[in-house]
BALOBA-1460 file (C-alpha; in Angstrom, 3 decimals):
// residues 189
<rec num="1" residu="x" x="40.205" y="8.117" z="2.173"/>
<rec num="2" residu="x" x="37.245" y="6.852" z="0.353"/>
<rec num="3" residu="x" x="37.447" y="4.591" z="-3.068"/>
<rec num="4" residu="x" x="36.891" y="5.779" z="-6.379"/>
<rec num="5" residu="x" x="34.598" y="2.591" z="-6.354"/>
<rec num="6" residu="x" x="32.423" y="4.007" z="-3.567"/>
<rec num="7" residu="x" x="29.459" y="5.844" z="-5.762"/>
<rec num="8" residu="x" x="28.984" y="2.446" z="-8.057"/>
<rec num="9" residu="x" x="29.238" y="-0.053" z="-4.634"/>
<rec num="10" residu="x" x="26.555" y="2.559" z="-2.941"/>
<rec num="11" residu="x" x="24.170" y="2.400" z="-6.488"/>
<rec num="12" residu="x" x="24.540" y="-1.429" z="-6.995"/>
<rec num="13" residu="x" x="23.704" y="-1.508" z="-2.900"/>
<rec num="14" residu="x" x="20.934" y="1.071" z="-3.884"/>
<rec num="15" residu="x" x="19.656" y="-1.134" z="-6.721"/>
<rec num="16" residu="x" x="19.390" y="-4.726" z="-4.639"/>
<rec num="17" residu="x" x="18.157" y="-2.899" z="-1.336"/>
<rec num="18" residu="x" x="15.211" y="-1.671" z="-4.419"/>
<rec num="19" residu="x" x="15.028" y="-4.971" z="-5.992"/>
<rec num="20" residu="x" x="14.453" y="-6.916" z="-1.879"/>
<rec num="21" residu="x" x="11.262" y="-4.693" z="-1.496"/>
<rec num="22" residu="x" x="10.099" y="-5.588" z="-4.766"/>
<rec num="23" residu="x" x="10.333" y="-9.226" z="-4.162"/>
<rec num="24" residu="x" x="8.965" y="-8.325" z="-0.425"/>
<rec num="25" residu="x" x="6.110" y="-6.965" z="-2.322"/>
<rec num="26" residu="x" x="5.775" y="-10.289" z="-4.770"/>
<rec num="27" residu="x" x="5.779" y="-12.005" z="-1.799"/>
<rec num="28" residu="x" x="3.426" y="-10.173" z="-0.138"/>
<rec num="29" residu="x" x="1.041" y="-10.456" z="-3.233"/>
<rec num="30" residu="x" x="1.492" y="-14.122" z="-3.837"/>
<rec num="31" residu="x" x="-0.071" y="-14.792" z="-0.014"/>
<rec num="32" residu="x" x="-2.988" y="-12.082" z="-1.161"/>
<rec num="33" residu="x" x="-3.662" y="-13.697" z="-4.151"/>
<rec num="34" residu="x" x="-2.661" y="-17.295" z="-3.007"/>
<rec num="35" residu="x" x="-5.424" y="-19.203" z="-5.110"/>
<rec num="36" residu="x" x="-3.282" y="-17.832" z="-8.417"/>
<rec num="37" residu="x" x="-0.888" y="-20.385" z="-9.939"/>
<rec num="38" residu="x" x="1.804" y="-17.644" z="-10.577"/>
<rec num="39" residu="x" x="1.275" y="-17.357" z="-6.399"/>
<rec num="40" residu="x" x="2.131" y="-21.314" z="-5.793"/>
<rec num="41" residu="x" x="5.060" y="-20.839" z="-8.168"/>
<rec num="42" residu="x" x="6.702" y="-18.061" z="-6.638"/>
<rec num="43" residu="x" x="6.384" y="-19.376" z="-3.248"/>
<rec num="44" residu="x" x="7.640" y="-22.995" z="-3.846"/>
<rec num="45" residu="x" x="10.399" y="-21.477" z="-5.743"/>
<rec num="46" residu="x" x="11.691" y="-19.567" z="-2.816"/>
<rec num="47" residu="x" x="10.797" y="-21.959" z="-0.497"/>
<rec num="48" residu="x" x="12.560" y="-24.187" z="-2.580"/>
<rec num="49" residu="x" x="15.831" y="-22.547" z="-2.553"/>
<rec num="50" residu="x" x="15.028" y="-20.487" z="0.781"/>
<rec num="51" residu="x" x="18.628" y="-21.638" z="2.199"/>
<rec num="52" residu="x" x="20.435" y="-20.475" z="-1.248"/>
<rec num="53" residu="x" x="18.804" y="-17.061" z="-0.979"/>
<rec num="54" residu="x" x="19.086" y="-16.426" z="2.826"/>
<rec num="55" residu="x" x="22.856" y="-16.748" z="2.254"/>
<rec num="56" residu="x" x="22.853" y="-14.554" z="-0.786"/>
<rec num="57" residu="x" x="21.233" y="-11.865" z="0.770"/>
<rec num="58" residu="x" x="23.151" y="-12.229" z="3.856"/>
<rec num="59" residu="x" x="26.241" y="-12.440" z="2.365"/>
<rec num="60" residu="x" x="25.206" y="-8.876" z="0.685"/>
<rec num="61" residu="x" x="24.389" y="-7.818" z="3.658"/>
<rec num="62" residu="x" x="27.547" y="-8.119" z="5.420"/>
<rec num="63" residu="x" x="29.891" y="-7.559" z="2.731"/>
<rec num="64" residu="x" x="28.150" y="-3.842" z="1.727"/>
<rec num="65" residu="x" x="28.546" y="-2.934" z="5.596"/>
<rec num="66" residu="x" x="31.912" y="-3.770" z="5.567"/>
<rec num="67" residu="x" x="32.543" y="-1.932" z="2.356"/>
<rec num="68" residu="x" x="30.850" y="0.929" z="4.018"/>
<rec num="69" residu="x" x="32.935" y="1.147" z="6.582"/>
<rec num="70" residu="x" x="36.359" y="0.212" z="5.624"/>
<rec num="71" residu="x" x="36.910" y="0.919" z="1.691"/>
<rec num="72" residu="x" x="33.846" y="4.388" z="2.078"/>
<rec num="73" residu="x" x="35.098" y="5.108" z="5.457"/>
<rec num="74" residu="x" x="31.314" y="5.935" z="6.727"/>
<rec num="75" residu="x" x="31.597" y="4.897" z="10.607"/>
<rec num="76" residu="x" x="29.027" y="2.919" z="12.205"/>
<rec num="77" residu="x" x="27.166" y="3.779" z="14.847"/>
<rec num="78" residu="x" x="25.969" y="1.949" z="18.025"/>
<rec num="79" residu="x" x="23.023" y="0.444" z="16.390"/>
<rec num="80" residu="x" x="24.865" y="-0.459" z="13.210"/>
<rec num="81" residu="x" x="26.818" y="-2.534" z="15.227"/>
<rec num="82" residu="x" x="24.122" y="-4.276" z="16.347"/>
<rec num="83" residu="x" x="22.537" y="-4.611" z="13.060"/>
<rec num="84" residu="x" x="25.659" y="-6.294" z="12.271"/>
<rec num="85" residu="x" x="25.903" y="-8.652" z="15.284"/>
<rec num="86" residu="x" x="22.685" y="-10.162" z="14.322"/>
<rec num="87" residu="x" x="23.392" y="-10.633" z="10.373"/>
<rec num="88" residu="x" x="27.357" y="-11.504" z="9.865"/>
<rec num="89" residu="x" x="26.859" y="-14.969" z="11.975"/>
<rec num="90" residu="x" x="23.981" y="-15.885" z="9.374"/>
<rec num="91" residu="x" x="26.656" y="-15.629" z="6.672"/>
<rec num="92" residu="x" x="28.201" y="-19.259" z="8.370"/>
<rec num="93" residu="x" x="24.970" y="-20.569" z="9.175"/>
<rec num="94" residu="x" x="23.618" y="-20.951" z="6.133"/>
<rec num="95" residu="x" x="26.681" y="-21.548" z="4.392"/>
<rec num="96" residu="x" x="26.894" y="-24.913" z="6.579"/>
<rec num="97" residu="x" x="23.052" y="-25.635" z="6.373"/>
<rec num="98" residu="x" x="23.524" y="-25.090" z="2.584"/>
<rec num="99" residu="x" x="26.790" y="-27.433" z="2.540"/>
<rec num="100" residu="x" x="24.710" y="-30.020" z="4.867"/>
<rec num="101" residu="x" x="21.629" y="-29.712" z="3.259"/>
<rec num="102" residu="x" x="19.757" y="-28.444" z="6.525"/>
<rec num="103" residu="x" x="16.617" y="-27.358" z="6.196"/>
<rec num="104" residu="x" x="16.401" y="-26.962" z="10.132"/>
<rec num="105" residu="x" x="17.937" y="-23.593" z="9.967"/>
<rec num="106" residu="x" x="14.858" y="-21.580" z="9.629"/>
<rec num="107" residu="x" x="13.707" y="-20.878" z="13.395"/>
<rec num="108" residu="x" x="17.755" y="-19.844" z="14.394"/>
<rec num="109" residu="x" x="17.655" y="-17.535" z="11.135"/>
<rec num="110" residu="x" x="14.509" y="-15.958" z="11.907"/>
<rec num="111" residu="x" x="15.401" y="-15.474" z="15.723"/>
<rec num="112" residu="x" x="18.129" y="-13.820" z="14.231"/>
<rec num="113" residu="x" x="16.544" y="-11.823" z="11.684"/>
<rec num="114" residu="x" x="13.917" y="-10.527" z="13.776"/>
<rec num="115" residu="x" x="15.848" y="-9.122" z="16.337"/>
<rec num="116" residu="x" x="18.020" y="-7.261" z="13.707"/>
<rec num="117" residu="x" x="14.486" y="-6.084" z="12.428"/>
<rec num="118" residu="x" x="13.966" y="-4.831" z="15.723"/>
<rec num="119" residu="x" x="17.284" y="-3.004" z="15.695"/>
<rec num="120" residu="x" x="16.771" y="-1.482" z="12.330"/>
<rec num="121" residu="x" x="13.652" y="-0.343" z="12.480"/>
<rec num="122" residu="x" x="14.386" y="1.476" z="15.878"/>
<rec num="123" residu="x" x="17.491" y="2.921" z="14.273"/>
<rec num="124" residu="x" x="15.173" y="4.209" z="11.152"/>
<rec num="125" residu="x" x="12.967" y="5.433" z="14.008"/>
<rec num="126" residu="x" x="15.357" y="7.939" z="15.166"/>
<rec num="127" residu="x" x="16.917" y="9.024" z="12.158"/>
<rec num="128" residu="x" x="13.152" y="10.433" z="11.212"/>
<rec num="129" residu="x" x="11.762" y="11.258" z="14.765"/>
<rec num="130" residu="x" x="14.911" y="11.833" z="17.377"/>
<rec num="131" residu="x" x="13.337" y="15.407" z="17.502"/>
<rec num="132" residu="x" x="10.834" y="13.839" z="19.626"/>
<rec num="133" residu="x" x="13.209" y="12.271" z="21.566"/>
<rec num="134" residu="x" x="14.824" y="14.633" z="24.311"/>
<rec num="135" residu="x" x="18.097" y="13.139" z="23.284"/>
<rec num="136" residu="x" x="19.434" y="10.224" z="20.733"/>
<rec num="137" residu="x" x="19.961" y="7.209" z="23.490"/>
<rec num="138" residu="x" x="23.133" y="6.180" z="21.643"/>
<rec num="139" residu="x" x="24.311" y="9.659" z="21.277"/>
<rec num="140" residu="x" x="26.146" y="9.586" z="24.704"/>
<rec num="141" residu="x" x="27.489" y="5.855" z="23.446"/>
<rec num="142" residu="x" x="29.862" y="7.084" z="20.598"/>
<rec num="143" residu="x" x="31.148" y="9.561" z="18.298"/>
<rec num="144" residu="x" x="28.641" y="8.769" z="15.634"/>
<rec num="145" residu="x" x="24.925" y="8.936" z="16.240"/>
<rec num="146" residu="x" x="22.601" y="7.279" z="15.666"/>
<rec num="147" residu="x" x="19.721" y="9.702" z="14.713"/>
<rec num="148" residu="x" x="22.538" y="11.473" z="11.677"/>
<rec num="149" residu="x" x="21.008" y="10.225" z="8.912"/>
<rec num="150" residu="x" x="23.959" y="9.688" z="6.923"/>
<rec num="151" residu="x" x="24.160" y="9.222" z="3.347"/>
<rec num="152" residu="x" x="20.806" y="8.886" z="1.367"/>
<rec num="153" residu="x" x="20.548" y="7.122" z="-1.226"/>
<rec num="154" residu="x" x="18.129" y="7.935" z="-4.584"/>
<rec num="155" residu="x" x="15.930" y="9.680" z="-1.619"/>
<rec num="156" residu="x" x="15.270" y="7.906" z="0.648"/>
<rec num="157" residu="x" x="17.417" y="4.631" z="0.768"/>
<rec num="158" residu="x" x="19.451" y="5.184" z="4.140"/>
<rec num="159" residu="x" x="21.957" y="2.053" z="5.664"/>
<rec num="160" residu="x" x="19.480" y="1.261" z="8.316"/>
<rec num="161" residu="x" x="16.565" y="0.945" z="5.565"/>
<rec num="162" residu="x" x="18.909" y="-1.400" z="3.556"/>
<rec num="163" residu="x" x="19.611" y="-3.477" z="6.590"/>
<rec num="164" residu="x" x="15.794" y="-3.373" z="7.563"/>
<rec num="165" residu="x" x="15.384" y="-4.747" z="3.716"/>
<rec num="166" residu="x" x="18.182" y="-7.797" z="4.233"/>
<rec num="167" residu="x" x="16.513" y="-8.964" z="7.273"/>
<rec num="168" residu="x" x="13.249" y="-8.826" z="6.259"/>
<rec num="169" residu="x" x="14.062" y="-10.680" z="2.831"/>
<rec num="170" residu="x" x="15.675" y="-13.548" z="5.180"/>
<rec num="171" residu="x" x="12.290" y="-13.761" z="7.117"/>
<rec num="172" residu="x" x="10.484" y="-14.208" z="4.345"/>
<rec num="173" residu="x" x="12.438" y="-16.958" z="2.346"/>
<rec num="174" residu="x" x="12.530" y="-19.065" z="5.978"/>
<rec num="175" residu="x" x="8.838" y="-18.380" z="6.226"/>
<rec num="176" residu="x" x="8.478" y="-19.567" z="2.209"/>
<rec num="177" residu="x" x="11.069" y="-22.393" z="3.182"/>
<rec num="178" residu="x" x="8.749" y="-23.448" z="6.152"/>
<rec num="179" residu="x" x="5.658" y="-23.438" z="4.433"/>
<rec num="180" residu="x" x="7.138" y="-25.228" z="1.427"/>
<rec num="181" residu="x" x="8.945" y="-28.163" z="3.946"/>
<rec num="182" residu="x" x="5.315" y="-28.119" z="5.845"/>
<rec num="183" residu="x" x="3.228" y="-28.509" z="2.110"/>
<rec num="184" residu="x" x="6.061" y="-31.501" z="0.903"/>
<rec num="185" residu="x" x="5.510" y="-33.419" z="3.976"/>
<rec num="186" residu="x" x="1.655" y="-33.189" z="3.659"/>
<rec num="187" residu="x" x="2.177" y="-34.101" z="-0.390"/>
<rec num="188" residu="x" x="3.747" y="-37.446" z="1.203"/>
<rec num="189" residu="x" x="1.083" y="-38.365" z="3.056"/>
């Protein structure tokens, strides 16, 4: 039986999946318009705190797909799964690099990350084009498919697109993290 909390977990879920492609897109203008000061600012900031935010967002991540499925009672599919095998471990990770102080943790976070982004966007894939397909692959796999779109969210914010939107935020603070460690060490010198 689903919550009575369900509708305000799925908006709040709605609202940061909204608020990761904004800063995607900040992101995305501050390396366009890199010459700015506001640019440098942003992107040392994240850098910065890349490890903080990686866990923050991960941490989202993993506790709005367990929501999902065990307080909503919206079953995963195949690919969900594997959206999930490639985010929860990230949730330790950079809770110890955090704790240690590692700034190491990028290249294990992004192998991570991109894979799920691989996952994701596949999974989007056939939730909009499976017609194409001859069958859903992971239709045969288990009871839920992959290619039902599920529950939609202010139009057009589905689970896979929020997942897509965690992993992608978690590239982009270990690539701001990277290029801040990268510009520090050449400050040194």
């Amino acid at each position: 039986m689903s919550s009575s909390l369900t509708p305000t977990v799925l908006n709040i879920l709605s609202f940061l999946t909204i608020l990761g492609q904004v800063l995607i897109i900040i992101w995305v203008l501050a390396f366009i318009f890199k010459k700015q000061s506001w640019a440098g600012a942003i992107k040392s900031f994240f850098g910065r705190n890349a490890v903080f935010f990686a866990l923050i967002v991960a941490t989202i991540a993993t506790a709005g797909s367990l929501f999902l499925s065990e307080i909503a009672k919206i079953p995963p599919c195949r690919l969900c799964w594997f959206q999930r095998i490639f985010m929860y471990p990230q949730v330790i990770l950079y809770f110890i690099a955090l704790s240690k102080r590692d700034k190491g943790i990028a290249p294990y976070g992004m192998a991570l990350s991109l894979i799920g982004v691989i996952f994701a966007a596949y999974h989007i894939f056939l939730q909009n084009f499976a017609s194409v397909l001859s069958s859903a692959p992971c239709s045969q796999l288990s009871d839920v498919s992959c290619s039902a779109k599920g529950p939609t969210y202010l139009g057009y914010i589905t689970v896979p697109l929020m997942s897509l939107t965690a992993f992608i935020l978690i590239i982009a603070v270990l690539f701001l993290m990277k290029k801040y460690l990268r510009q520090s060490s050449y400050d040194k010198q």
